[in-house]
N, C-alpha and C positions, 0 to 999 in steps of 0.2 A: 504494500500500500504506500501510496507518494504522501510527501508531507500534507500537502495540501487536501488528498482524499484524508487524513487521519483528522487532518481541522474540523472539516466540513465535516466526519464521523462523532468529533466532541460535542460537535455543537449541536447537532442532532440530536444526541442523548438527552440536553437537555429538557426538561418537561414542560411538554404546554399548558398554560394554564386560564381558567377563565377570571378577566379581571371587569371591574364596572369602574369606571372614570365616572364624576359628576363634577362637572364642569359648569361654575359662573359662568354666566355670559350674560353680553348687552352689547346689541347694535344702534349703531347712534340712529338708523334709519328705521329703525323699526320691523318685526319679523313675527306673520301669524299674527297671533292675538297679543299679541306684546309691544308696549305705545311704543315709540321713539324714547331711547334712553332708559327703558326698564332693564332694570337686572330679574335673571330669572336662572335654575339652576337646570341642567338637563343633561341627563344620564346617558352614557355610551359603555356598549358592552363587548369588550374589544377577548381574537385570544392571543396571549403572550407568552414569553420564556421570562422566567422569575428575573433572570442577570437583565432584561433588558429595563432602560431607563424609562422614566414618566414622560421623557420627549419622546422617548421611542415609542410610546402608546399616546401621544399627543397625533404624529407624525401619522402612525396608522388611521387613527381617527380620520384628521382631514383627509389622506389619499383614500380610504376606501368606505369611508361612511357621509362624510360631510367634508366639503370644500371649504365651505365656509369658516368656519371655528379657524380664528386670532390669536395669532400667536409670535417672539420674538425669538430666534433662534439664530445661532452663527457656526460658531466652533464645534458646539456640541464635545467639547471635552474641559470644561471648566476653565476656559481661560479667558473668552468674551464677556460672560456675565450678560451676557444679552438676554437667558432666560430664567431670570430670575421671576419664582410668582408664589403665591401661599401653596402648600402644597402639607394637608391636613392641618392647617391652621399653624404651619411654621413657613417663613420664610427660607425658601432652599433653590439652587439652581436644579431644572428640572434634571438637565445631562447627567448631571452626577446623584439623583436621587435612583435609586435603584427600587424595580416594584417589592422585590424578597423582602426590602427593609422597612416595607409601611402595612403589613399585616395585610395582603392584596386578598384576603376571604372574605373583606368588607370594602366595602365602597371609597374610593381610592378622592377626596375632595382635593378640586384644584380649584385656585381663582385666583388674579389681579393682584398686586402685592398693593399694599394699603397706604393710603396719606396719598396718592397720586390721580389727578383724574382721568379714569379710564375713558380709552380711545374708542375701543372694541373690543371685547372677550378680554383676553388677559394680558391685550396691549395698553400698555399705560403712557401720557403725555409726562416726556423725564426732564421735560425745559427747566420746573421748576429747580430739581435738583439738580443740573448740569448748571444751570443760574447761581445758586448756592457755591458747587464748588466753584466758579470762573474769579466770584465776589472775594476769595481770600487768595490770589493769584497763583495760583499749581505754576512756578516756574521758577527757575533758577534768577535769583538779583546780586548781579554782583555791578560795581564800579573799573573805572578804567581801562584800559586798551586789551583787546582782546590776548588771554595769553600766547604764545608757540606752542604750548602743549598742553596736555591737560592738568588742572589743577588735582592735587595729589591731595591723599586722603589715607589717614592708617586705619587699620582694620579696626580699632576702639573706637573712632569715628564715625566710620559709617554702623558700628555696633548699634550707634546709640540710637539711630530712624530706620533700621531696618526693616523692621517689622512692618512699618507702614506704608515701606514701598511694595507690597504686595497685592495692596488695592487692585480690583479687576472694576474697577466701578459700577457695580451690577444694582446697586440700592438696595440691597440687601438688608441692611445696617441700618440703613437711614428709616426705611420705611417699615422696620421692625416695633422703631421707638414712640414711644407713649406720647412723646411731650409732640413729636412732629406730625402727629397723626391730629392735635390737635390746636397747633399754635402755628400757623403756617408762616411766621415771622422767622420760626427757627432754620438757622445753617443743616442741623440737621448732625447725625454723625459721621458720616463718609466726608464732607466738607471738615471736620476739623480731622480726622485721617489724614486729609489733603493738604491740609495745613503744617500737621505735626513732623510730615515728612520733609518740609523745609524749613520750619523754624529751627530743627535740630540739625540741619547740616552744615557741617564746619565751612562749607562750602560758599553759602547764602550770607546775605547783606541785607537783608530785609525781614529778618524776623522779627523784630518789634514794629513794625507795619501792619505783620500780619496778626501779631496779639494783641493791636490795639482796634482791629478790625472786629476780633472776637470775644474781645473784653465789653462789645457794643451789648446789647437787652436781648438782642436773637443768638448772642454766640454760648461761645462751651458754660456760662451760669446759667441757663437752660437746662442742663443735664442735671438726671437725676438719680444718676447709677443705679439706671434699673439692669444692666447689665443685658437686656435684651438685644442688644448692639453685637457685643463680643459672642453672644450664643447664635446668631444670625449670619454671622459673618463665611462663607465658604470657604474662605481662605485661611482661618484661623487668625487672623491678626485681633491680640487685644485692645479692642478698639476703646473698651471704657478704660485701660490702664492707660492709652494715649490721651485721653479725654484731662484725664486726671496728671499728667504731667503737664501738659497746656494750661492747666489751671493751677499747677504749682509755682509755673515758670510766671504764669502774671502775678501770683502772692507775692513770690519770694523776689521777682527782679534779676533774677537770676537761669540760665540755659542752661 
């Protein structure tokens, strides 16, 4: 047998199984008996293999049951964050949510990740948050004539933002949290992620620009360490530990 029959043999074995997706949904234009802009919940009963992911049973859906049904998708391996949506009342990317890991004997909920206003199904308008992060500038500020080479940096240095440069920008984070779900004044948490990854580089010239940007009524004294942030987060980056050093560095006056 060639490698390639023995693939196609493992994957075979795996067991098909019957899953039920219940999927939010709302068309801005209206559908059936459902006004313009009503949300409504409606069941699809797809069959599956346990490894495969909730985009992989999203994807069957539309090609072979409905065209229709919204949705963002790119990479499909966790590195876009494009398909971020509640997925049993947690915020998770769909690619990397696997059906074996959400109990698929009962009704698998998906919908819209929250604090966003929905496009369509479980396309969300992300202006608002893309706004957010622009407002505390995601970019390197330095002075002076450009160098010959690159500015150097020791490993204790970049130690200290690393964690933050891992952001896939999916709003995961943002749209997890309590306080943005209800105060739509707030940056939000992936904007101070954004932030935290430059205030701390040895690198940057404009870190107290950007703490004084977030020291404003919408910034990080919003936060209320619910920690629903850092548990939302796909990437594992501690997002409320970053929260919490940003709010040390405006206490104390000190990076």
């Amino acid at each position: 047998m060639t490698s390639v029959e023995e693939a196609t043999a493992e994957v075979g074995d795996i067991p098909v199984m019957q899953v039920t997706l219940r999927i939010k949904r709302m068309n801005p234009e209206g559908v059936g008996d459902h006004a313009p802009g009503e949300d409504y919940w409606e069941e699809f009963h797809i069959e599956a293999h346990a490894t495969d992911g909730v985009l992989d049973a999203l994807h069957k859906i539309k090609w072979e049951q409905d065209g229709t049904l919204a949705f963002r998708r790119s990479c499909a391996h966790g590195v876009c964050g494009s398909d971020a949506m509640r997925i049993n009342a947690r915020n998770r990317l769909a690619c990397k949510t696997l059906l074996k890991d959400l109990n698929p004997a009962k009704p698998i909920l998906v919908e819209p990740i929250a604090g966003l206003p929905v496009e369509k199904d479980l396309i969300v308008d992300m202006e608002p948050f893309f706004a957010s992060y622009r407002e505390i500038m995601p970019f390197l500020m330095t002075s002076g004539p450009t160098p010959e080479r690159e500015r150097l940096q020791s490993p204790e240095e970049r130690a200290r933002f690393d964690d933050t440069t891992k952001c896939i920008m999916c709003a995961a984070c943002t749209t997890a949290c309590p306080v943005f779900w209800t105060d739509g004044q707030y940056f939000g948490p992936q904007a101070i992620v954004g932030a935290h990854r430059f205030i701390f580089d040895s690198r940057d010239e404009g870190q107290w620009d950007r703490l004084e940007i977030l020291n404003d009524r919408a910034g990080v004294w919003k936060c209320r360490t619910a920690f629903n942030c850092t548990e939302a987060c796909p990437r594992g980056i501690e997002v409320t530990k970053a929260i919490s050093e940003v709010k040390r560095a405006l206490t104390t006056g000190e990076i």
